[in-house]
C-alpha positions as CSV (number, residue, x, y, z in Angstrom):
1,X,9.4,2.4,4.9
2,X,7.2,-0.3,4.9
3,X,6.6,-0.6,8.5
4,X,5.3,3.2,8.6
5,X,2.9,2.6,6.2
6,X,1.4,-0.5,8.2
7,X,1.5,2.5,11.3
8,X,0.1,5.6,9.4
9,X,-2.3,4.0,6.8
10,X,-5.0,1.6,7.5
11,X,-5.2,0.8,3.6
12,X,-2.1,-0.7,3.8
13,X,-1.9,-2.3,7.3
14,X,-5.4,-4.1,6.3
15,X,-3.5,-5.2,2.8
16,X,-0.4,-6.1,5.2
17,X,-2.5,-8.0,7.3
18,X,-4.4,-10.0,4.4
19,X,-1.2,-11.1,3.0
20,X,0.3,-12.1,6.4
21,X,-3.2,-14.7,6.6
22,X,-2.4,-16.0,3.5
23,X,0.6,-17.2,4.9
24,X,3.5,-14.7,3.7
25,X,6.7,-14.8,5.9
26,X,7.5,-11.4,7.4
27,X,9.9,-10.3,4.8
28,X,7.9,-11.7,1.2
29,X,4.6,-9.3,2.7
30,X,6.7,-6.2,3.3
31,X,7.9,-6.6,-0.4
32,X,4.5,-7.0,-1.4
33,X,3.5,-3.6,0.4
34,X,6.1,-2.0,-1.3
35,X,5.6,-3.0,-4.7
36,X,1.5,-1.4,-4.1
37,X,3.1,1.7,-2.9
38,X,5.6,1.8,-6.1
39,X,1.9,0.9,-8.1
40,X,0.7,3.5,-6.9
41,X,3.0,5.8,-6.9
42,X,3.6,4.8,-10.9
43,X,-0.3,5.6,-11.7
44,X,-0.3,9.0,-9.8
45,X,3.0,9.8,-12.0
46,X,1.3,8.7,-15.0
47,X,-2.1,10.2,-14.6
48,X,-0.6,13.3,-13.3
49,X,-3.0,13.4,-10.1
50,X,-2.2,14.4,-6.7
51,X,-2.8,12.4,-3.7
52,X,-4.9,14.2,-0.7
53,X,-5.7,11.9,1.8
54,X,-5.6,8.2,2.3
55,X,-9.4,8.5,1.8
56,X,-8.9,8.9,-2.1
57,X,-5.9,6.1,-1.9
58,X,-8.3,3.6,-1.1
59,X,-11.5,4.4,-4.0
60,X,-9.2,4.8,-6.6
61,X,-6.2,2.5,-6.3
62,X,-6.6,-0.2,-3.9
């Protein structure tokens, strides 16, 4: 899962990325992806908000 969202979403990749240069291994970064998608996931729950396009992902959650 995590490796799509690095493909498909530049939010994440970038995020991905910036972990990778602070000197994550491979495995500890993909975790840390995961846990911002399950953040965000939690708050669009919560809020009761739907999620159009990466666009929105990245003003309001990121």
């Amino acid at each position: 899962m995590g490796q799509s969202l690095i493909v498909h979403n530049p939010n994440f990749k970038e995020y991905y990325e910036k972990k990778k240069k602070e000197g994550m291994p491979y495995r500890k970064a993909m975790i840390a992806l995961c846990n911002k998608l399950l953040r965000i996931l939690y708050a669009l729950l919560t809020k009761r908000q739907i999620l159009m396009n990466h666009e929105s992902l990245n003003k309001a959650y990121i």
